[in-house]
N, C-alpha and C positions, 0 to 999 in steps of 0.2 A: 281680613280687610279692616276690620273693628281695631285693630290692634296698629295695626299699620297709618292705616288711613291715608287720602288723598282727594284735591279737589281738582286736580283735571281731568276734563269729562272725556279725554281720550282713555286715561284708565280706568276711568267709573264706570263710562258706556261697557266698554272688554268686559269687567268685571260682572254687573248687573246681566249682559246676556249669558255671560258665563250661569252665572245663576239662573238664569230664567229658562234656558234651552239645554244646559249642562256642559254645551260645549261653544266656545267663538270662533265663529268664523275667520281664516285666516285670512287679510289682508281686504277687514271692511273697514270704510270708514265709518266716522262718527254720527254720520247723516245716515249711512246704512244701518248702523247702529240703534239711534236712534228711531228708527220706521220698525225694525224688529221688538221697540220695547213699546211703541206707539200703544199698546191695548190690554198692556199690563201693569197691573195695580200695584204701583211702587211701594206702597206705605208698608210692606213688608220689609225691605228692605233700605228706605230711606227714614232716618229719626229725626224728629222735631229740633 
């Protein structure tokens, strides 16, 4: 994703639960998305 990069938060949410859980769920959205990243400390994975 570093390499690639993108700023729609449809593929950044996917991506980041991809990360966070190791696997996304098929067919959530971004709100869904979103609530599963709700308590997780981005700053690993988001850069200044």
């Amino acid at each position: 994703m570093e390499k690639i990069g993108s700023r729609n938060i449809k593929h950044l949410t996917r991506y980041w639960v991809w990360k966070k859980e190791g696997v996304c769920p098929p067919k959530t959205m971004v709100r869904d998305r979103m609530l599963i990243l709700e308590d997780w400390d981005m700053s690993s994975v988001v850069k200044p």
